[in-house]
Rosetta silent file (secondary structure, phi, psi, omega in degrees, C-alpha in Angstrom):
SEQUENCE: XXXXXXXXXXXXXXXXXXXXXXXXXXXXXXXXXXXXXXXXXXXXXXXXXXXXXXXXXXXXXXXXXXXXXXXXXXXXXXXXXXXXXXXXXXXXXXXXXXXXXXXXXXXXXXXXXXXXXXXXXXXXXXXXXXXXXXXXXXXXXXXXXXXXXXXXXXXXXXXXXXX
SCORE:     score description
SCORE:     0.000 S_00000001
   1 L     0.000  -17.893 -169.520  -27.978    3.746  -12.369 S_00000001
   2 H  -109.111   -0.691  158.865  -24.670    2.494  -14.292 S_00000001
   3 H   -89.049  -39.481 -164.650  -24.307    5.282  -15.921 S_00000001
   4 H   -64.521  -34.386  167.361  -24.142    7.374  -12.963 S_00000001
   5 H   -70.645  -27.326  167.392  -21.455    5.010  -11.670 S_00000001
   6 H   -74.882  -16.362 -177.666  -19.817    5.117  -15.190 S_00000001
   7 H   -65.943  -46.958 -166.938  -19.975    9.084  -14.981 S_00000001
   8 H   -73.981  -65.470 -178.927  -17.991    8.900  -11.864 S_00000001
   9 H   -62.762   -4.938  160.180  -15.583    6.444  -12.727 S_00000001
  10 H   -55.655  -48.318 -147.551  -14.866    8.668  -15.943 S_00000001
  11 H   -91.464  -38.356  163.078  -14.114   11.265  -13.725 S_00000001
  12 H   -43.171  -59.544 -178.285  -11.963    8.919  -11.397 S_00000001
  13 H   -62.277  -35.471  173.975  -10.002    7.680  -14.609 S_00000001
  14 H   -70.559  -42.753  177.354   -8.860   11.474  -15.298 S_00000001
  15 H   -36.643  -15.350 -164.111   -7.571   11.554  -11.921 S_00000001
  16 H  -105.829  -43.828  163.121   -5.325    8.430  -12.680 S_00000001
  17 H   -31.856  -56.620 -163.210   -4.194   10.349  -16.056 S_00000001
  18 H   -89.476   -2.947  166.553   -3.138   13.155  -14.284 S_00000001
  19 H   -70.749  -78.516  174.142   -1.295   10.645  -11.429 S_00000001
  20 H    -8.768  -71.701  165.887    0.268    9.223  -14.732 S_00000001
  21 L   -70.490   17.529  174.385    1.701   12.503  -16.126 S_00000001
  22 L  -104.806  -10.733 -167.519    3.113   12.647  -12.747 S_00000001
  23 L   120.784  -30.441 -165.498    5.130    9.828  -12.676 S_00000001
  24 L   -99.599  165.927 -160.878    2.737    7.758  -10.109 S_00000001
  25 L   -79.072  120.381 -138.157    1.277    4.932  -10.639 S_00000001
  26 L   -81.307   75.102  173.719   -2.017    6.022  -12.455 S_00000001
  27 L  -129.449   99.273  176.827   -5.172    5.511   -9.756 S_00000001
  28 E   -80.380 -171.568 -159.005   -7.476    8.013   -9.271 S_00000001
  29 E  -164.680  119.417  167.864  -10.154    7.902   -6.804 S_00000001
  30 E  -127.541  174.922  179.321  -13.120    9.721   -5.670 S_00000001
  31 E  -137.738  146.178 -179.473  -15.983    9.928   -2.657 S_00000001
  32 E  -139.807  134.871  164.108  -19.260   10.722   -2.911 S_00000001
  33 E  -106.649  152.670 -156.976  -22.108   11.465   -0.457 S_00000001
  34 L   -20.163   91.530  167.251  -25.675   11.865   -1.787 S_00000001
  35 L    44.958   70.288  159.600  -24.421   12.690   -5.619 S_00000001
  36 E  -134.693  141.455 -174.404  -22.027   15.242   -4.179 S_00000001
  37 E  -100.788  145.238 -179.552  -17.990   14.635   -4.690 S_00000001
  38 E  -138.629   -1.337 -149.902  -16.589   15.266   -1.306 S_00000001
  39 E  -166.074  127.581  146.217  -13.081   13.839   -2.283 S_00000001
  40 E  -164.822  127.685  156.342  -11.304   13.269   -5.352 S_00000001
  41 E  -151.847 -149.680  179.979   -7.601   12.493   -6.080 S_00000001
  42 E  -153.192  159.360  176.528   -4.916   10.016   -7.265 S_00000001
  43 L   -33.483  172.541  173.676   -2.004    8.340   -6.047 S_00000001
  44 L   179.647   45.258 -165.380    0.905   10.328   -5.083 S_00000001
  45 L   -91.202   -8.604 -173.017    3.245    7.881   -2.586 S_00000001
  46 L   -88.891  -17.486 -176.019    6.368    8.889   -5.118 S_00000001
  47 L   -88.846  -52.511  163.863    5.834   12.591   -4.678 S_00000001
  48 L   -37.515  -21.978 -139.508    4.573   12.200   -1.137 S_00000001
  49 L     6.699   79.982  170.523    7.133    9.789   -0.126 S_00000001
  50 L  -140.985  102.074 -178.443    4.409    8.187    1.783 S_00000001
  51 L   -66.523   27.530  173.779    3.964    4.472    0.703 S_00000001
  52 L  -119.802   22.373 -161.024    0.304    4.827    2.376 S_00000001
  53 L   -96.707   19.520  162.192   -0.514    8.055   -0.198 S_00000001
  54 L   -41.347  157.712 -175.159   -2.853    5.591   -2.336 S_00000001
  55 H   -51.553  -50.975 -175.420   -5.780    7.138   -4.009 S_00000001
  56 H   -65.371  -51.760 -163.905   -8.019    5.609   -1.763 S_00000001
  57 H   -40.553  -81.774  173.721   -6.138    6.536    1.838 S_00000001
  58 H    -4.399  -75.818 -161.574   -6.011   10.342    0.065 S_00000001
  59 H   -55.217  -67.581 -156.831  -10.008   10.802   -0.635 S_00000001
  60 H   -43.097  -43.279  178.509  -10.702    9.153    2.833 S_00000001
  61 H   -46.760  -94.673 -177.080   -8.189   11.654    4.666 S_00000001
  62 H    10.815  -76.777 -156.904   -9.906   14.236    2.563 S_00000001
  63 H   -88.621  -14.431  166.249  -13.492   13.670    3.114 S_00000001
  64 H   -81.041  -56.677 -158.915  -13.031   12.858    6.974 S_00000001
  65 H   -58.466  -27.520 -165.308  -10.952   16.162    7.114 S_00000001
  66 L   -86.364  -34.234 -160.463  -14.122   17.897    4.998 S_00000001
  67 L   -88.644  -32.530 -158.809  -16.809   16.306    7.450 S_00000001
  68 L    79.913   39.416  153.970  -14.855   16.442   10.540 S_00000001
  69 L  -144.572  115.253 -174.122  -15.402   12.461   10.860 S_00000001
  70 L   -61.384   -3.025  179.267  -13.302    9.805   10.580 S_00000001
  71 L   -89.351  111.668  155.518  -16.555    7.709    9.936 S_00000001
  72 L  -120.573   87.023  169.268  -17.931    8.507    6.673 S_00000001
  73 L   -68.535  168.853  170.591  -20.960    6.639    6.480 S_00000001
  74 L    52.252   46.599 -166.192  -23.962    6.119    3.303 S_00000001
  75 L  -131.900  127.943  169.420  -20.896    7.582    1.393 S_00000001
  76 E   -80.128  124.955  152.434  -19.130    5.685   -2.227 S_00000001
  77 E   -87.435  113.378  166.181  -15.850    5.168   -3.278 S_00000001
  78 E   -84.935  139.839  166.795  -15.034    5.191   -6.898 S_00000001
  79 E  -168.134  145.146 -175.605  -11.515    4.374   -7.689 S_00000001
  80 E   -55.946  -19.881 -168.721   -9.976    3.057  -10.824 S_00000001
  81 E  -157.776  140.626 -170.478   -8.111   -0.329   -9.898 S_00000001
  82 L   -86.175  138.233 -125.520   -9.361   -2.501   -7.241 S_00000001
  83 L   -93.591  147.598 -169.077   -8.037   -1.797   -3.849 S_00000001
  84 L   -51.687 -147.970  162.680   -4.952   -3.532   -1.780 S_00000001
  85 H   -92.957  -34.343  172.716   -5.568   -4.807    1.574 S_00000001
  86 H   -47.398  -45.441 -174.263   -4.216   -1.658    3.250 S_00000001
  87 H   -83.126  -35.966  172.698   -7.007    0.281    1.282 S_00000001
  88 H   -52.557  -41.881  173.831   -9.436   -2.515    1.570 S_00000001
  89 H   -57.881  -45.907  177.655   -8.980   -1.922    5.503 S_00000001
  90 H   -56.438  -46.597  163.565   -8.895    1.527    5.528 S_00000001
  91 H   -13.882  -89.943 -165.223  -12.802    0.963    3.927 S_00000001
  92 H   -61.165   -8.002 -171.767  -14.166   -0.956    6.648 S_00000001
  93 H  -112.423   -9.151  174.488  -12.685    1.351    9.347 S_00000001
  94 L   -87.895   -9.887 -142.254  -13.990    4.325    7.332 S_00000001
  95 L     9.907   90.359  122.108  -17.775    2.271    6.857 S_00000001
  96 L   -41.735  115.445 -165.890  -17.510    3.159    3.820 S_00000001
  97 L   -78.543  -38.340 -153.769  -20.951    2.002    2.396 S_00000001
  98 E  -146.880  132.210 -171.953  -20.493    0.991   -1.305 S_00000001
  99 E  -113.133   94.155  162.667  -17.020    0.566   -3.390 S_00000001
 100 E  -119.434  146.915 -179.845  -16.794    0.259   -7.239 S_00000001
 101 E  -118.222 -179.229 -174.666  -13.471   -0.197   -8.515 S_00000001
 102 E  -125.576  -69.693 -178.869  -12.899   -0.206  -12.380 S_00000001
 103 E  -107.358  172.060 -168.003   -9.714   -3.184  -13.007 S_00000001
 104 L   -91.173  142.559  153.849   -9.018   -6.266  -10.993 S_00000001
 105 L  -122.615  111.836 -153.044   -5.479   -6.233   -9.714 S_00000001
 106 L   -68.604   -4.434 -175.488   -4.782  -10.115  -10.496 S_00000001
 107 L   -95.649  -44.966 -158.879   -1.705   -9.557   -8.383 S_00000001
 108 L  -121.505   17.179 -155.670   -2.359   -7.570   -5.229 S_00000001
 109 L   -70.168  135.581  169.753   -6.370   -7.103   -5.295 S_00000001
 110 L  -114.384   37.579  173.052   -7.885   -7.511   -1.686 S_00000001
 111 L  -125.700  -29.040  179.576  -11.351   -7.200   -2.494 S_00000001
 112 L  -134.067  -63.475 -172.222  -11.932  -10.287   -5.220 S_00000001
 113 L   -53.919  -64.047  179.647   -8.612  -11.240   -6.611 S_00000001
 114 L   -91.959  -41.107 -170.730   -6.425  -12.240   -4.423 S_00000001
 115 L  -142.807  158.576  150.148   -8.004  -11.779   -1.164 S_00000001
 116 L  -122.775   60.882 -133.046  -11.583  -11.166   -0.152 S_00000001
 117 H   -71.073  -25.801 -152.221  -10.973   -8.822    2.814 S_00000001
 118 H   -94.023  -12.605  165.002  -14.659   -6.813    2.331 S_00000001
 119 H  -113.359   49.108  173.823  -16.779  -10.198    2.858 S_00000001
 120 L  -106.220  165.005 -157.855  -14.901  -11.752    5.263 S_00000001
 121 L  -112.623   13.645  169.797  -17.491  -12.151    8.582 S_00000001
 122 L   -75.299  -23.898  174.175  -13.957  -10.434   10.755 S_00000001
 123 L  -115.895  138.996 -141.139  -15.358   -7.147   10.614 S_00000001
 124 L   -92.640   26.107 -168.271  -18.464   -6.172   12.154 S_00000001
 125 L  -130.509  122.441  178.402  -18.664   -3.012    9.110 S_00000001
 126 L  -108.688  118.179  136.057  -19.496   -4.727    5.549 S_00000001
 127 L   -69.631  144.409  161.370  -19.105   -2.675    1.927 S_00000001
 128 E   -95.134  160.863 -162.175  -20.633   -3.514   -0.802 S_00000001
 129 E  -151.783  136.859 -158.576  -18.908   -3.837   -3.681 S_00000001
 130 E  -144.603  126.656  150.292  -19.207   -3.967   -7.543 S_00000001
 131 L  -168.032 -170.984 -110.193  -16.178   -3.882   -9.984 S_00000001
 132 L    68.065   -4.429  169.332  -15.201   -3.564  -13.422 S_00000001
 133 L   -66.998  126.545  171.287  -16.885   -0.390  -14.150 S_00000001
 134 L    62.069   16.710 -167.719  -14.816    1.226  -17.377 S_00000001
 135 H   -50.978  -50.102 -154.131  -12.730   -2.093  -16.615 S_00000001
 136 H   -82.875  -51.399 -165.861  -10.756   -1.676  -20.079 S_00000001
 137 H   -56.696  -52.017  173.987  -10.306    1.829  -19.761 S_00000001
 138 H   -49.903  -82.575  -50.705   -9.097    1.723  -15.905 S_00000001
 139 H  -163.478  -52.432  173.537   -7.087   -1.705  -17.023 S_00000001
 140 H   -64.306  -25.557 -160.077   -5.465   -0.073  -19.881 S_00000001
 141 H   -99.525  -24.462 -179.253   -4.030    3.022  -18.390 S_00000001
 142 H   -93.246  -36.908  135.235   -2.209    1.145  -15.572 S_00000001
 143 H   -21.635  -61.983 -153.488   -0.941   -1.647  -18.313 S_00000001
 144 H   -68.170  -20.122 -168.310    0.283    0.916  -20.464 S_00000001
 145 H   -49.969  -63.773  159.412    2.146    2.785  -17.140 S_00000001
 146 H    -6.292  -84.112 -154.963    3.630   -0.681  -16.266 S_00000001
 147 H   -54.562  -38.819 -171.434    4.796   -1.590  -20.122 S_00000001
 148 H   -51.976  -52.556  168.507    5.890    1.766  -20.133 S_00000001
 149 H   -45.259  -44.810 -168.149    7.936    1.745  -17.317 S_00000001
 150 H   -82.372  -12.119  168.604    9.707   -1.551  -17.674 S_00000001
 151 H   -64.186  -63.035 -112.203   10.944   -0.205  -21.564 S_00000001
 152 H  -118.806    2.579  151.942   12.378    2.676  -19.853 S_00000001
 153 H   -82.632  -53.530  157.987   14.149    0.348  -17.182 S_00000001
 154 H   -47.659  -41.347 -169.987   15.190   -1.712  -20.405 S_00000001
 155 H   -62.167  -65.979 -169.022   16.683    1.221  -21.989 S_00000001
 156 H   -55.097  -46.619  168.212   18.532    2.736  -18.567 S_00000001
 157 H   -70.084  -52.323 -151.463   20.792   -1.571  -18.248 S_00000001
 158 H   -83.051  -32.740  171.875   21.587   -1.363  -22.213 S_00000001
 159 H   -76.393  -12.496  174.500   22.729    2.183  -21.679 S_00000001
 160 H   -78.684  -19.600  171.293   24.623    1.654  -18.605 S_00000001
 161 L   -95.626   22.284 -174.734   26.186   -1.443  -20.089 S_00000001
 162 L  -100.762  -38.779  160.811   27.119    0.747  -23.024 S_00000001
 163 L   -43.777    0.000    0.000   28.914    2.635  -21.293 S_00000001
């Protein structure tokens, strides 16, 4: 069974690659209904200019737009880094069944880290939820975006004060 969830979140993690070589912040995402992909993308709110254009919001649109229901029950979310509270919500209002994320986000996570929005007893719709799948790989590629970025913030103040 963990491979088949590592299979996915492989497939998840190129999605966040190819958000990377876009410039966004590198989270893919996919949905699955009985071993079928029904969904799969990555962030895009800098191309979009839609701060809601997370990976997760994206598949859900998707895969409601594919079913023609905004419900998409007995259905999985894979997605590379574990999800804010906007995305955590967007779950439970999707009943979503089952969630694996791949890294913790120790800053903004609303599913373990920070918040635990998906076991809280406020919503009568529960996911279950597992995460850490491919945690270093998922965990690495959004580090390296991060390190990258702030060199390349570093660079743009010494050359402007060079100037």
């Amino acid at each position: 069974m963990l491979d088949k969830h590592q299979s996915y979140m492989g497939q998840a993690l190129k999605l966040a690659h190819k958000a990377a070589l876009e410039g966004e912040v590198p989270v893919g995402a996919l949905l699955v209904i009985d071993d079928q992909i029904i969904a799969q993308t990555y962030n895009q709110s800098i191309y979009k200019h839609d701060p809601c254009a997370h990976a997760e919001i994206l598949a859900l649109r998707a895969a409601a737009n594919q079913l023609k229901n905004y419900r998409l029950p007995k259905s999985t979310l894979y997605v590379t880094l574990e999800p804010c509270s906007m995305c955590a919500g967007a779950l439970v209002h999707a009943r979503i069944e089952n969630l694996f994320f791949g890294a913790y986000d120790l800053k903004a996570g609303a599913v373990t880290s920070q918040y635990q929005l998906l076991d809280t007893n406020l919503f009568q719709h529960r996911v279950k939820w597992q995460g850490g799948i491919l945690q270093e790989g998922c965990s690495e590629i959004i580090s390296a975006f991060f390190k990258k970025r702030r060199l390349e913030k570093k660079l743009n103040i010494k050359n402007s004060q060079a100037k």
